[in-house]
C-alpha positions as CSV (number, residue, x, y, z in Angstrom):
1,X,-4.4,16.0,-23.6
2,X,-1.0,14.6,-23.5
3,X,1.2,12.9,-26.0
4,X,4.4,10.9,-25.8
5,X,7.4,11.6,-28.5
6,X,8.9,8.3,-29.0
7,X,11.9,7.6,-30.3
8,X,12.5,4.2,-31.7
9,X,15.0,1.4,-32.2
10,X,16.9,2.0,-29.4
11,X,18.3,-1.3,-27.0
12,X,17.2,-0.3,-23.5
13,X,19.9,-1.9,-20.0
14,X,18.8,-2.1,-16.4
15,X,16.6,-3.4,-14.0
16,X,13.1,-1.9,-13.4
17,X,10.5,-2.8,-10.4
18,X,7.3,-3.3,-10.9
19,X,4.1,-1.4,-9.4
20,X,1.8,-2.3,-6.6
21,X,-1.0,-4.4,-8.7
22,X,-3.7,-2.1,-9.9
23,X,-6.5,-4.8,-10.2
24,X,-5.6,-5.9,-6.5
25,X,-5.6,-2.4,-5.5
26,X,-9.1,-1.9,-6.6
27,X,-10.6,-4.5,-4.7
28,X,-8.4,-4.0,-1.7
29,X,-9.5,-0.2,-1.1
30,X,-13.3,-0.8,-1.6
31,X,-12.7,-3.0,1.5
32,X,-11.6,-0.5,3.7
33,X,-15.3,0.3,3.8
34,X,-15.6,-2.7,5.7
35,X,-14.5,-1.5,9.1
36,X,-14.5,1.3,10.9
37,X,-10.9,0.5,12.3
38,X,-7.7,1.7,10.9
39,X,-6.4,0.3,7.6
40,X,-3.4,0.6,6.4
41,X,-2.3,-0.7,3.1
42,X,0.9,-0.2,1.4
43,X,1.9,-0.6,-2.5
44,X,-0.2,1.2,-3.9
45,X,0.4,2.5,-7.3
46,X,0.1,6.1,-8.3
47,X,-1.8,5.8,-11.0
48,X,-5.3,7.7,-12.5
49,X,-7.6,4.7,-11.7
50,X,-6.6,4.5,-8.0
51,X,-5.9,8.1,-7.1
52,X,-9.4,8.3,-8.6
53,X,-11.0,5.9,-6.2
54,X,-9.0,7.3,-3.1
55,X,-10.9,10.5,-4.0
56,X,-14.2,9.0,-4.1
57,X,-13.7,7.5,-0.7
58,X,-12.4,10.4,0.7
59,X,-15.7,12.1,-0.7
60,X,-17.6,9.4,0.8
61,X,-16.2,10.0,4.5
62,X,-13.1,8.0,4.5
63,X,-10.3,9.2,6.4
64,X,-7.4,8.9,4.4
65,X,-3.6,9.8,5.7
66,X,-0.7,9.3,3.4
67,X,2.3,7.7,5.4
68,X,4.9,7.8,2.6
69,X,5.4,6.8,-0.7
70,X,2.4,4.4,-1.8
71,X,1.3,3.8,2.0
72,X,-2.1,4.9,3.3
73,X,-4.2,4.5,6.2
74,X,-7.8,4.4,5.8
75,X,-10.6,4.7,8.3
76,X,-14.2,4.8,6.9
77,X,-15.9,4.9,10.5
78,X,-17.8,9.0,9.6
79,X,-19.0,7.7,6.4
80,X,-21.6,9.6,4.6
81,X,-23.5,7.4,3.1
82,X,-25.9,10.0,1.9
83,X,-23.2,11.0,-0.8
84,X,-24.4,8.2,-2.7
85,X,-27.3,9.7,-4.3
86,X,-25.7,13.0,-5.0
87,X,-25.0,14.3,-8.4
88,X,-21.7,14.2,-7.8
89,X,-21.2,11.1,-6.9
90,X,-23.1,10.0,-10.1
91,X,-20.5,11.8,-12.0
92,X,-17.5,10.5,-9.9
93,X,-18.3,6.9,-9.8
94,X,-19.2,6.7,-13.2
95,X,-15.5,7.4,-14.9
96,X,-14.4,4.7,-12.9
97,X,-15.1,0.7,-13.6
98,X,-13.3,-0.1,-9.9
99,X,-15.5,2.1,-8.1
100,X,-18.6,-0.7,-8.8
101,X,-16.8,-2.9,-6.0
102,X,-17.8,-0.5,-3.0
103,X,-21.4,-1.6,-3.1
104,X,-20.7,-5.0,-1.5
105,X,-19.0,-3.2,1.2
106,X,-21.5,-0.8,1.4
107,X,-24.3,-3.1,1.2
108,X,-22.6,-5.3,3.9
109,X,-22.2,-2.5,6.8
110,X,-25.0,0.2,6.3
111,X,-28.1,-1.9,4.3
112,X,-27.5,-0.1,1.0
113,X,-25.3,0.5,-2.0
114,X,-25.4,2.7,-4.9
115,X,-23.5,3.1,-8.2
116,X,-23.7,4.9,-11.3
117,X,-23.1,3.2,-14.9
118,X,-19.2,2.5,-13.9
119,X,-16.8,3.7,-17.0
120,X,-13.5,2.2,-17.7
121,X,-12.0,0.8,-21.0
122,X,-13.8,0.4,-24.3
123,X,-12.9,-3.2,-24.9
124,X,-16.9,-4.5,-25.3
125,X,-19.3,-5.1,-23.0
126,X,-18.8,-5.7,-19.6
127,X,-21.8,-7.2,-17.9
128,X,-22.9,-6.7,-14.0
129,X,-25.5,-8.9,-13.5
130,X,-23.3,-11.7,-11.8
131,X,-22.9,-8.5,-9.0
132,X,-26.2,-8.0,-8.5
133,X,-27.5,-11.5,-8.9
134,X,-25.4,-12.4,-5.8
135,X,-26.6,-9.6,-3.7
136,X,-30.1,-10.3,-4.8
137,X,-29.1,-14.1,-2.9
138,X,-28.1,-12.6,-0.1
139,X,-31.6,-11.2,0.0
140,X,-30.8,-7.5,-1.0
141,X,-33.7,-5.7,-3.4
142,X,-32.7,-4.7,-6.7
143,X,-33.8,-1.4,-8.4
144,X,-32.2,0.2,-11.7
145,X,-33.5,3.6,-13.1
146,X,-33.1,3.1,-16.8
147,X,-33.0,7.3,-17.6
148,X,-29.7,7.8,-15.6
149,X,-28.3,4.0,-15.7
150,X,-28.3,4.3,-11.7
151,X,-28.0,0.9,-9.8
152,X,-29.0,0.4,-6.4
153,X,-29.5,-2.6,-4.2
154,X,-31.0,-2.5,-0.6
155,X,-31.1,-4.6,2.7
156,X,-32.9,-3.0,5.3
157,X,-32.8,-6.1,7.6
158,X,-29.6,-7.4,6.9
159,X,-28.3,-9.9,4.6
160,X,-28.4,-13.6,5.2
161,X,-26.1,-16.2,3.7
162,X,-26.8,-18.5,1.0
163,X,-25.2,-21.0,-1.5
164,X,-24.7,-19.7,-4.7
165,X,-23.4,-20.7,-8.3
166,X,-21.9,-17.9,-10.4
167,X,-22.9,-17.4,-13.7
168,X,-19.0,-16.3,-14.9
169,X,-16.1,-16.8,-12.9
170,X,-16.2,-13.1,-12.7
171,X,-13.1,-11.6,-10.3
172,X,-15.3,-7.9,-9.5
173,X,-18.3,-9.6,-9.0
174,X,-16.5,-12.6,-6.9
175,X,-14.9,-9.8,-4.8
176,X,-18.0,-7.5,-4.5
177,X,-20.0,-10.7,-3.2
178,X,-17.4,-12.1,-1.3
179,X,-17.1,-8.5,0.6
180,X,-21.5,-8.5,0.9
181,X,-21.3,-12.2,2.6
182,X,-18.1,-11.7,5.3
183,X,-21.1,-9.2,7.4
184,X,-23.9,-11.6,6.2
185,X,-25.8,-13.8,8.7
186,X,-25.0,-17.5,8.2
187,X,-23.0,-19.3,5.9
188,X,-22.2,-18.7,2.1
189,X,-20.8,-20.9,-0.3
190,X,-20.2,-19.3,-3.8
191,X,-19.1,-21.7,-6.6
192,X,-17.1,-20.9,-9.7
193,X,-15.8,-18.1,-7.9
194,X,-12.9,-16.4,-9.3
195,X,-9.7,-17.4,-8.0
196,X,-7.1,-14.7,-9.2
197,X,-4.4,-14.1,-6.8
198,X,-5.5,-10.3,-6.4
199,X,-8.8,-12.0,-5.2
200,X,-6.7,-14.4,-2.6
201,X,-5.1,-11.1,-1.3
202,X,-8.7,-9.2,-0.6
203,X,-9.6,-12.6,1.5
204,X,-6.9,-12.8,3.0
205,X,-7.2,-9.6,3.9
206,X,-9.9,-9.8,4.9
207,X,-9.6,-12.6,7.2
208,X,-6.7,-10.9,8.9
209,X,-9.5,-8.3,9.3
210,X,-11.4,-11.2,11.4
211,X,-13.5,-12.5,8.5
212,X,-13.9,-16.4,8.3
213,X,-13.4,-17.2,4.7
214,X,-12.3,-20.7,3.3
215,X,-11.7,-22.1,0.2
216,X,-8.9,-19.5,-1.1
217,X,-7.5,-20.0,-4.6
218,X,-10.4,-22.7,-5.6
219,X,-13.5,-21.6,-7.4
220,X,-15.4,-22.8,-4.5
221,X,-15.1,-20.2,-1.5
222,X,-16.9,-20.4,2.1
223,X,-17.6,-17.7,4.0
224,X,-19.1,-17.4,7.9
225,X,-20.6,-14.5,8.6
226,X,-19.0,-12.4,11.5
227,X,-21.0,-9.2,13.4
228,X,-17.7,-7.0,12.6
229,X,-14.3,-6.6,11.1
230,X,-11.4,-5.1,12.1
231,X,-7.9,-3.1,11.3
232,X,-5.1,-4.6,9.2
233,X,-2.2,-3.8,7.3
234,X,-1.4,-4.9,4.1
235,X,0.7,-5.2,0.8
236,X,-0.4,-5.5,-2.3
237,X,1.2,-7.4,-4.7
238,X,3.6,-6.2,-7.7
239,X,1.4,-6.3,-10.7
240,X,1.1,-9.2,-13.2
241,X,0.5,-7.3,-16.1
242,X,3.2,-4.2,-15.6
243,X,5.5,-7.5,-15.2
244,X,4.3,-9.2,-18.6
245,X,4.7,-5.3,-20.1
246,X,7.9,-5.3,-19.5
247,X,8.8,-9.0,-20.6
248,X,7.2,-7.6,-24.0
249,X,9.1,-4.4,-24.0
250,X,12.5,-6.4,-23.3
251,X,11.9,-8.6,-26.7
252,X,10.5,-6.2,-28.8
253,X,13.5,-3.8,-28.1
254,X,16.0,-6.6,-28.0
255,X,16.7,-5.5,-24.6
256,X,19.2,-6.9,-21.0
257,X,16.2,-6.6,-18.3
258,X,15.8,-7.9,-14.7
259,X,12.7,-7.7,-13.6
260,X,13.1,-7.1,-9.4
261,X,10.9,-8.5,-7.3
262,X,8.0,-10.0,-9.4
263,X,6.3,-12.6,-6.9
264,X,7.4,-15.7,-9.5
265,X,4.6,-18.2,-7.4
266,X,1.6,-15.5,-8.1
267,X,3.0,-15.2,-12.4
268,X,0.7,-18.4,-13.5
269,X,1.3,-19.1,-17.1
270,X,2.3,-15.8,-17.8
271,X,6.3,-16.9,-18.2
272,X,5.3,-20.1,-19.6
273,X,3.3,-18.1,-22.2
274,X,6.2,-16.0,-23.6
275,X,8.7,-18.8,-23.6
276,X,6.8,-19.9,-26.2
277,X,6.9,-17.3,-28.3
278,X,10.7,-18.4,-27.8
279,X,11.4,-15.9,-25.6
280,X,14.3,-16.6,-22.9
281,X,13.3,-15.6,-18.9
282,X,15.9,-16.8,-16.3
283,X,14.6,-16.7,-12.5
284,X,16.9,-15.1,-10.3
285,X,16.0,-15.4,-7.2
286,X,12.8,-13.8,-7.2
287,X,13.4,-11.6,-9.9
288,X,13.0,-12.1,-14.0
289,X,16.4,-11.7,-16.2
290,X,15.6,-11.5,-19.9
291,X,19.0,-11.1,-22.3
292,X,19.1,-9.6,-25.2
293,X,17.4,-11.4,-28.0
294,X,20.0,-10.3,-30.9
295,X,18.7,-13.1,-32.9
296,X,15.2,-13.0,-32.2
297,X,13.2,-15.2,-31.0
298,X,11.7,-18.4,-32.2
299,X,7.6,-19.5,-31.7
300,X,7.0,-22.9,-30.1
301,X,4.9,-24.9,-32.7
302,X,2.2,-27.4,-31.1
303,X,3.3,-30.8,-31.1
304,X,1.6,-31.8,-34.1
305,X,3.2,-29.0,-35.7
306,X,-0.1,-26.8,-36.2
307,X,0.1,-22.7,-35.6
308,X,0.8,-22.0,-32.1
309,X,-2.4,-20.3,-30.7
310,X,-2.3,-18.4,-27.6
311,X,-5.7,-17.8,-25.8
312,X,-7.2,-16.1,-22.4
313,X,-9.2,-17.5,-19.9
314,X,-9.8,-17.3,-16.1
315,X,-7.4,-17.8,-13.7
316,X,-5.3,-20.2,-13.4
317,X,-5.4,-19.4,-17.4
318,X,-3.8,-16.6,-19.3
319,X,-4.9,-13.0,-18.4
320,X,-6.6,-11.5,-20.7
321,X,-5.1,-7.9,-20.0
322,X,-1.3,-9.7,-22.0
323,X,-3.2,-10.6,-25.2
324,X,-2.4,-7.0,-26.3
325,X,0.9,-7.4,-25.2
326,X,1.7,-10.7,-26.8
327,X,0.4,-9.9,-30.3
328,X,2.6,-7.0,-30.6
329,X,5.7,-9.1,-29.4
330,X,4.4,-11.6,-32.2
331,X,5.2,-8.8,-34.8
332,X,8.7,-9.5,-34.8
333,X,8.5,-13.3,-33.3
334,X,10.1,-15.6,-36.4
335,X,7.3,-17.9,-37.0
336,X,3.1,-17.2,-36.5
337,X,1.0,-17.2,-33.8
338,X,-3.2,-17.1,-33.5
339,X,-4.3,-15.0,-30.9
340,X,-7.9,-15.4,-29.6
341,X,-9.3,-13.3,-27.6
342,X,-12.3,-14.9,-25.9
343,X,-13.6,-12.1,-23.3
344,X,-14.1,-8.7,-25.3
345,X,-15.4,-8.3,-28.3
346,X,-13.6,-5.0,-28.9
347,X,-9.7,-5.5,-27.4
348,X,-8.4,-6.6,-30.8
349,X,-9.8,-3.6,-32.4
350,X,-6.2,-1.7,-32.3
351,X,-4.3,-3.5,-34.7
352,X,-5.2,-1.4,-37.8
353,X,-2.6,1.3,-35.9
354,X,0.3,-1.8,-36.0
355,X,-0.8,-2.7,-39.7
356,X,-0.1,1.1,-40.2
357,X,3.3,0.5,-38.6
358,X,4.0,-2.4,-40.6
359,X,3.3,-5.5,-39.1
360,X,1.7,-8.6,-40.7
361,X,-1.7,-9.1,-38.9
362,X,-4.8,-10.5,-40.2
363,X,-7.8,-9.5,-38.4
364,X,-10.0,-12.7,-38.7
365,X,-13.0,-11.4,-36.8
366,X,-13.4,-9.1,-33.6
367,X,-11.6,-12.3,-31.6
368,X,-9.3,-13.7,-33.6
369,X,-5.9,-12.3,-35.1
370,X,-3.3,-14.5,-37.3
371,X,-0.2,-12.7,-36.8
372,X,3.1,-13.3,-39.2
373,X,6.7,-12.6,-37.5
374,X,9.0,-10.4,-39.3
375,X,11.8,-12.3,-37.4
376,X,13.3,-8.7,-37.3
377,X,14.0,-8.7,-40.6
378,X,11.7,-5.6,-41.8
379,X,11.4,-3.1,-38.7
380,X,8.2,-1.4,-37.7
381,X,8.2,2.3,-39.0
382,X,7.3,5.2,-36.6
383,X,3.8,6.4,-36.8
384,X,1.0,8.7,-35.4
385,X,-1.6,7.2,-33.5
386,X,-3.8,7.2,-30.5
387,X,-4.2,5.0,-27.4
388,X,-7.6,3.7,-26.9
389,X,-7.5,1.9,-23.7
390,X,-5.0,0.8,-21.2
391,X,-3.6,-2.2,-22.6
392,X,-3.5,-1.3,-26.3
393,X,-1.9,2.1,-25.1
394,X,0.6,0.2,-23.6
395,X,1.5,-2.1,-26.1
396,X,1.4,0.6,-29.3
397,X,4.1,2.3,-26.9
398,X,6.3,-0.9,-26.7
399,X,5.4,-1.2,-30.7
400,X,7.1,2.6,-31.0
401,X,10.0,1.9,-28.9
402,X,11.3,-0.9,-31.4
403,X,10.1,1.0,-34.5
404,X,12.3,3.0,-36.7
405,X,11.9,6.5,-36.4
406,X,10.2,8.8,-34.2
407,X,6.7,8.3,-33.1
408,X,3.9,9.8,-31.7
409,X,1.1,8.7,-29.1
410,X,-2.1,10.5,-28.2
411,X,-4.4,10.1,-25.5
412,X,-1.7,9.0,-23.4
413,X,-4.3,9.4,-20.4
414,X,-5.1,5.8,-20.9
415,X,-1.7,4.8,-20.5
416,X,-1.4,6.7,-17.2
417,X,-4.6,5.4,-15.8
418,X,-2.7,1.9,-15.2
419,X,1.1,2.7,-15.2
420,X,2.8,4.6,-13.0
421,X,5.6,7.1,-13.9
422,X,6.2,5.0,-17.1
423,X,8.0,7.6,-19.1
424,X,10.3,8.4,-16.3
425,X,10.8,4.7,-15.4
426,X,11.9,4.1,-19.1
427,X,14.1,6.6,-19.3
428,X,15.9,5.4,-16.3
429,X,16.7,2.2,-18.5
430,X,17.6,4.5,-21.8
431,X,14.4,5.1,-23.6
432,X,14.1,8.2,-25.3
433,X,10.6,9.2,-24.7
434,X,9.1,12.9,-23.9
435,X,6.3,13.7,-22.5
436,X,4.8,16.9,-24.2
């Protein structure tokens, strides 16, 4: 395994770009499966969780040519469908939570889809059954063998449309039904869909692919079923959460960053968000500029003056993949902050490695954090420790790039599986961090 040597405390100058979107990306190659036309789709990151899922396509059948930097054209029109119920495949598909999303594809074009358990972060538990409950709509059979946690859904005669209200406003299982009912016969209407914008990308897609979707960026989406799709090319957008990384790193490190190219319309309340921690972000043009906070930064009260409490929800609300991010950033924040995270049970769990560090967080219960600025005032110390998932991985590194001292981070696997180059990338802006 891989570590990172960290050392801390340093002000970091430059501009960095973000990466193609991983959650978008997820969703937009499953739908390649869609056609047996050419796809070509560029932006996309080069990063564990998607090089992953190219693989498992290109197992499956899938044609895949690399044009150039993060460009590929796909064409799934030999796929072996067969590969499915291979021990292989039960092995591949279950190190990856993405690689649940080709089974509405799958399901759509050739009658059947198959998946293993899917793995993915340890952040709680992350249910299925809004998947499967809208394929069973669609009138696909349901099976599940218990002994190796393998899922299956089948519709020999085809799948027919049908209204539907979702459970959770779930963006996978929005995707994965929305990519089932495009091939369906009939009309669908799905409400409390999500509406993420990585979600508005795969439909519109998917459109340009000669779908008839409707609805896009509501929680109410209305899809005619078509015979067949076509070819496309697309770009995926830069990603949300890379961008709200690096608004975290900037303050923590009391850093002069411009963000290029971020997609400010597709941000929600992400910059909103931050500026209450008192953070300053300057639009320029359609980048982020964020000076150097030399004299911290002050939290935003409510207006009755209670603790300013920061929360997640579904889109349009706050992602829950910047919660980690915004409680380290609340470390050194002069003033508190709540943080409640509402969607896993298990996300919060990594703040016993920032207590460690120094920081003044009490744990309230597996949601709920009170955390207590140091307003700069006494600086994290360099530690040991050990990334557990993405996010938390991420946000432990920004804690160790303002701490004092050297540290070190384990398990930096996590890390890689949704950044791209990240040590490189930093040290073209002045970190001092090795990869060992």
């Amino acid at each position: 395994m891989g570590i990172f040597k960290i050392e801390g405390g340093i002000s970091l100058k430059g501009e960095i770009t973000p990466q193609g979107a991983k959650n978008e990306a997820l969703q937009i190659l499953c739908a390649v499966l869609l056609t047996p036309e050419k796809v070509i789709i560029n932006n996309i990151p080069d990063i564990i969780d998607i090089n992953k899922l190219i693989t498992l396509l290109g197992n499956l059948g899938v044609k895949i040519q690399k044009n150039g930097p993060g460009s590929f054209t796909f064409q799934a029109d030999e796929v072996n469908v067969g590969y499915l119920e291979t021990e292989a495949f039960k092995k591949e598909g279950g190190s990856l939570r993405g690689s649940i999303m080709i089974v509405g594809p799958l399901l759509a074009r050739f009658g059947k889809g198959y998946i293993p358990k899917p793995g993915g972060d340890k952040i709680g538990r992350r249910r299925l059954d809004t998947h499967f409950e809208g394929f069973i709509n669609l009138g696909a059979k349901f099976r599940y063998n218990k002994e190796d946690h393998f899922y299956g859904v089948e519709a020999t005669d085809g799948l027919i449309g049908s209204d539907m209200l979702l459970d959770e406003a779930s963006v996978t299982g929005t995707a994965n039904i929305v990519m089932a009912a495009v091939l369906a016969k009939g009309k669908t209407t799905i409400y409390n869909a999500a509406c993420e914008p990585y979600l508005q990308q795969l439909c519109k897609m998917m459109n340009a692919m000669g779908a008839k979707v409707s609805g896009i960026g509501s929680n109410l989406l209305t899809i005619e079923g078509v015979e067949s799709l076509g070819g496309c090319t697309h770009r995926i957008l830069p990603d949300m959460v890379e961008i709200g990384s690096w608004i975290g790193l900037a303050a923590m490190t009391r850093s002069e960053i411009t963000i290029k190219d971020v997609s400010w319309e597709n941000l929600g309340l992400i910059p909103n968000v931050f500026r209450k921690l008192g953070i300053t972000l300057e639009k320029k043009g359609d980048d982020i500029y964020i000076p150097s906070h030399k004299d911290g930064y002050q939290v935003k009260t409510d207006i009755d003056g209670s603790i300013l409490t920061i929360s997640d929800a579904p889109w349009p609300g706050f992602t829950p993949d910047l919660l980690s991010i915004v409680l380290v950033v609340a470390t050194q924040a002069r003033g508190d902050v709540l943080i409640h995270q509402k969607m896993f049970e298990s996300r919060l769990f990594f703040v016993d490695k920032l207590i460690d560090m120094g920081a003044k967080i009490i744990l309230c219960d597996p949601h709920r954090a009170v955390v207590i600025g140091h307003d700069f005032k006494s600086r994290l110390k360099a530690t040991t420790m050990s990334s557990p998932d993405i996010r938390a991985g991420i946000s432990l590194l920004i804690a160790a790039l303002s701490a004092k001292g050297t540290s070190t981070i384990q398990n930096i696997e996590q890390i890689d599986r949704g950044y791209e180059r990240i040590d490189e990338r930093l040290r073209a802006i002045g970190a001092k961090i090795v990869r060992a």
